[in-house]
matplotlib code that plots the C-alpha trace (Angstrom):
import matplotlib.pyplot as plt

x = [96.4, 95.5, 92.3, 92.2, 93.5, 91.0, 88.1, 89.9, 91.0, 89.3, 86.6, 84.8, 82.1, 80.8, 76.5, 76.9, 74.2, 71.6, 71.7, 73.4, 74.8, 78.1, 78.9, 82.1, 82.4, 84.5, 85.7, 86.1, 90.2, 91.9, 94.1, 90.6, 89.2, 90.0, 90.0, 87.1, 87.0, 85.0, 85.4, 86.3, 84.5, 87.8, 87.4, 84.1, 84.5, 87.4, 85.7, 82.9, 85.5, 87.1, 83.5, 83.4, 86.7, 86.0, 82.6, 84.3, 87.0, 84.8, 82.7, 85.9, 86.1, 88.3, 91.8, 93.1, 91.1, 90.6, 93.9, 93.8, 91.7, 93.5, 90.7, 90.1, 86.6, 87.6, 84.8, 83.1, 81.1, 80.6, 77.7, 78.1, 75.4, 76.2, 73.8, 76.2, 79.9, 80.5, 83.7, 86.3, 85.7, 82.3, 81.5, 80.3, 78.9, 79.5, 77.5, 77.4, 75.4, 75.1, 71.7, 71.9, 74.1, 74.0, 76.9, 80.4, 78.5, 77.5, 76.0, 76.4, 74.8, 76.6, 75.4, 77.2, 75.3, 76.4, 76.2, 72.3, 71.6, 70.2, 71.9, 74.3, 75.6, 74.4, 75.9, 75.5, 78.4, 78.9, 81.6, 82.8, 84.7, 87.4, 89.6, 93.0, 94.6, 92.5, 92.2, 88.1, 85.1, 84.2, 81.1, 80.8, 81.0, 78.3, 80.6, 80.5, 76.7, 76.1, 77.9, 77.3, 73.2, 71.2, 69.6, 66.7, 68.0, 68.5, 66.4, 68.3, 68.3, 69.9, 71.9, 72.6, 76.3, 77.1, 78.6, 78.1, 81.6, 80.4, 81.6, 84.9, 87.9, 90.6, 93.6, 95.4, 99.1, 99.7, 100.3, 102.7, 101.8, 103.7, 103.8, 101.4, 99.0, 98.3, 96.6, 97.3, 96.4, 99.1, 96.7, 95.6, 93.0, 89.9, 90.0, 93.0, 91.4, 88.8, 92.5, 93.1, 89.8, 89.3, 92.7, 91.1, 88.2, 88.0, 88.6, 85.7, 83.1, 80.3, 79.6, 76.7, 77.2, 79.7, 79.6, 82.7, 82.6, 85.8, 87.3, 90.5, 93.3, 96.6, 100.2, 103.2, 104.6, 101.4, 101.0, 97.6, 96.3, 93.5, 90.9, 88.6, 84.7, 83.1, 79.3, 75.6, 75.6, 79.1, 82.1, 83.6, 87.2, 88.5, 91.8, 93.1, 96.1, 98.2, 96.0, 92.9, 91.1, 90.2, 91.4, 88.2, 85.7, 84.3, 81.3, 80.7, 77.7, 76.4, 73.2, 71.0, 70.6, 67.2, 66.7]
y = [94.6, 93.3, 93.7, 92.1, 89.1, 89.3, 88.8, 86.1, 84.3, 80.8, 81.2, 78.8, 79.2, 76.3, 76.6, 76.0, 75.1, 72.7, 72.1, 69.0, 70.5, 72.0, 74.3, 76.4, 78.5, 78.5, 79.6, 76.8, 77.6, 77.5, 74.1, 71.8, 72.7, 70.2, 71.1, 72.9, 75.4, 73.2, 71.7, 68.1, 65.3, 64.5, 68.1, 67.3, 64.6, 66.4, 69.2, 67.0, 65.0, 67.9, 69.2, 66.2, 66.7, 70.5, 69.9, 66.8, 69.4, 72.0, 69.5, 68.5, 65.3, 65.4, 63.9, 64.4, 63.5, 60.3, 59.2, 59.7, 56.8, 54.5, 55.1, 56.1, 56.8, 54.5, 55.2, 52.2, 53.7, 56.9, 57.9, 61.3, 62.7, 65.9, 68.2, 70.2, 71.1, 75.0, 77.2, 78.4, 81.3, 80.6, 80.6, 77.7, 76.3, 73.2, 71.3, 68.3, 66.5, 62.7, 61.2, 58.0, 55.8, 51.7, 50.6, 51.4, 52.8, 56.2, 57.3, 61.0, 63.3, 65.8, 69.1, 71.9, 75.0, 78.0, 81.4, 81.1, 78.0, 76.1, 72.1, 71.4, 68.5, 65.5, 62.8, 59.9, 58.1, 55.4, 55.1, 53.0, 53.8, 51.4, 50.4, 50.9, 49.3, 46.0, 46.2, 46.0, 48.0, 50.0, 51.2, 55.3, 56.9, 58.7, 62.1, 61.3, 60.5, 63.7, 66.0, 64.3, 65.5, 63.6, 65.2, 64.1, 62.2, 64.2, 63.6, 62.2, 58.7, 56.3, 53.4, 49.8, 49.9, 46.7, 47.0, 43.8, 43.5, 40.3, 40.4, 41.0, 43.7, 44.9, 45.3, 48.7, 49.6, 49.2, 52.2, 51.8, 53.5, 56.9, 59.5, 61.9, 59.2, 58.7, 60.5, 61.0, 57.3, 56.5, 54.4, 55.9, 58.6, 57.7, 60.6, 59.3, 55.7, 58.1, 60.3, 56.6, 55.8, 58.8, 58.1, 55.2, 56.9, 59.6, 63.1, 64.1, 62.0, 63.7, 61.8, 62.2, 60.0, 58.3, 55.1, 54.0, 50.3, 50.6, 46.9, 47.2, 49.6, 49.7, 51.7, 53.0, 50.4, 48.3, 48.1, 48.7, 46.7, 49.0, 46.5, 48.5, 47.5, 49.6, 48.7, 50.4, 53.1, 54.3, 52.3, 50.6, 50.3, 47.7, 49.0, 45.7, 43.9, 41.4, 38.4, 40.6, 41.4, 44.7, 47.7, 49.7, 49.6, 52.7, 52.7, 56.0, 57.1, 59.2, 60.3, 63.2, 64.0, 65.9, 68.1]
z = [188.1, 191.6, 191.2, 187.9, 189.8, 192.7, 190.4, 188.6, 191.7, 192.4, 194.8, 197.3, 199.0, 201.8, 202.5, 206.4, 208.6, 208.6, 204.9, 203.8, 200.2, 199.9, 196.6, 195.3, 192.4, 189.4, 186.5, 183.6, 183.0, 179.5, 181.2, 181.7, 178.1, 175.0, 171.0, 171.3, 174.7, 176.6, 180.0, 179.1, 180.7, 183.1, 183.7, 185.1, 187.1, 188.6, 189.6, 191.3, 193.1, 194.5, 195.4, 197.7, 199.2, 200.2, 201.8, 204.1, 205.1, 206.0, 208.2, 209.8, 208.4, 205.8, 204.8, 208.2, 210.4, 208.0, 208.5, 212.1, 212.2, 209.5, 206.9, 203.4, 201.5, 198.0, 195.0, 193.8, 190.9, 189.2, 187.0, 184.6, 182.6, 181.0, 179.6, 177.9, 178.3, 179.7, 177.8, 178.3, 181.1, 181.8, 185.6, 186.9, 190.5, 191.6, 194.1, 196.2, 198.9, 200.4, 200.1, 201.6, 204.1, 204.5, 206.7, 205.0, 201.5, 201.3, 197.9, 196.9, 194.1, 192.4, 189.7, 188.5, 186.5, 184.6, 185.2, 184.8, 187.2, 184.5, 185.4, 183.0, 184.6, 187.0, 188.9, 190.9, 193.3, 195.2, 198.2, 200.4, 204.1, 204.1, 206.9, 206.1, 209.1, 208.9, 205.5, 205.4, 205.3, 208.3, 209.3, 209.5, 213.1, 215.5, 214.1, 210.2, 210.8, 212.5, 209.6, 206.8, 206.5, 203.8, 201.1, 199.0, 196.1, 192.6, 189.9, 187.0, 185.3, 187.8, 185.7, 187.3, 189.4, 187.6, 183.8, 181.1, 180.2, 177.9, 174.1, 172.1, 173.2, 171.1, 172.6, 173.3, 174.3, 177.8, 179.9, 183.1, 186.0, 187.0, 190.0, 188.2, 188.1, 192.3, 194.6, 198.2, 199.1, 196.3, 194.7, 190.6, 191.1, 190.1, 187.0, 185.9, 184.9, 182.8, 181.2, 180.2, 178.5, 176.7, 175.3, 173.5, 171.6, 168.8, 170.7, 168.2, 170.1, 172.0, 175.6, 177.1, 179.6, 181.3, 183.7, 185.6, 188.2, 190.0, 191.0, 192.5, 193.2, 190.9, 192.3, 190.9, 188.4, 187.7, 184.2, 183.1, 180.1, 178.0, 176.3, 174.1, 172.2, 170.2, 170.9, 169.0, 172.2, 172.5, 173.7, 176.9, 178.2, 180.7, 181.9, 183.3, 185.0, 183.2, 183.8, 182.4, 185.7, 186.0, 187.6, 186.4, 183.9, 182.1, 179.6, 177.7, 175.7, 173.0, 174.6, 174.9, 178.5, 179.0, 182.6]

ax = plt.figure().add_subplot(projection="3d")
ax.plot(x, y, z, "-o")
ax.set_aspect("equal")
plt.show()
């Protein structure tokens, strides 16, 4: 039986060294599947975001030593293009690397393959450092410059940062923000605001890719206004305030992403 567990157990595995990537491997789990047995597109981005949060701890820069110095990386903008959605027990890698820095933005790809290492998903990010203590950008140190090694930029379709949020909404009911919802800056986690949106489609809809502009922050309390239009390529969700500006705004396709 202990050995049953061993090979089930969760495993991580950092590439040290000079290489800039950072990968862990996975099992998909019965919990981050939907109707079908496969991974969910949350799922996904959850599994990428927490890529990114184990290669900044093994570089020493991670959550700690972050709020040592008052400062927080906050996404801007997330790009998801999946290729197709793994099962149930399938093993997966996951894999992440930065590829560029301009002052306080660093931009970060992301894939994960199956047991095969055929790319079955692709991702692009955008992130700013931001200054917790005087409440403003901040410009990465001499340490976060010397860990965090580039990487060429992966090939995949790059889409603009900005979304067209032009044209009619519906209105949707209006969710209230709980504990489960924040994250460890108490601010909603980015994957919740995507929970939120796919709450407002047809769970039979097949994304291919998913787009997400992040504007502002919303806390425990907020209420969080869902606007929904249903467009030619798929459909887009503000998840807004009470005076309509948004928290974020996430666009998701039907598309046939080709590696």
């Amino acid at each position: 039986m202990n050995n049953v567990k061993e090979r089930l157990r969760h495993k991580v595995i950092g590439m040290k060294g000079e290489c800039g990537m950072y990968r862990f491997q996975s099992r998909v789990r019965y919990s981050e599947t939907d109707f079908m047995g496969k991974l969910k597109l949350e799922s996904v981005l959850d599994y990428f975001q927490d890529c990114s949060t184990f290669h900044s701890e093994e570089l020493g820069i991670g959550l700690d030593y972050l709020m040592g110095l008052q400062k927080v990386w906050l996404l801007s903008y997330w790009q998801i293009d999946v290729i197709r959605f793994p099962k149930m027990g399938e093993s997966i890698t996951i894999a992440t690397y930065p590829y560029e820095f301009k002052s306080f933005m660093g931009c970060r790809n992301f894939f994960m393959e199956d047991a095969n290492g055929h790319k079955i998903a692709l991702a692009n990010s955008v992130w700013t450092l931001y200054d917790l203590e005087n409440n403003k950008p901040a410009k990465i140190n001499e340490l976060m410059a010397e860990k965090y090694i580039t990487e060429e930029k992966l090939s995949m379709e790059y889409e603009p940062r900005k979304i067209d949020i032009s044209g009619d909404f519906e209105q949707k009911e209006t969710i209230v923000v709980k504990t489960h919802h924040l994250d460890t800056n108490n601010h909603v986690n980015n994957g919740q605001y995507l929970k939120m949106a796919m709450d407002m489609i047809p769970k039979e809809y097949q994304v291919g890719r998913m787009r997400a502009e992040y504007k502002k922050s919303a806390v425990l309390t907020d209420e969080i206004v869902p606007y929904v239009q249903k467009k030619d390529t798929g459909y887009l969700i503000k998840l807004c305030d009470k005076s309509v500006n948004p928290y974020a705004v996430i666009e998701i396709k039907h598309i046939t992403v080709l590696q």
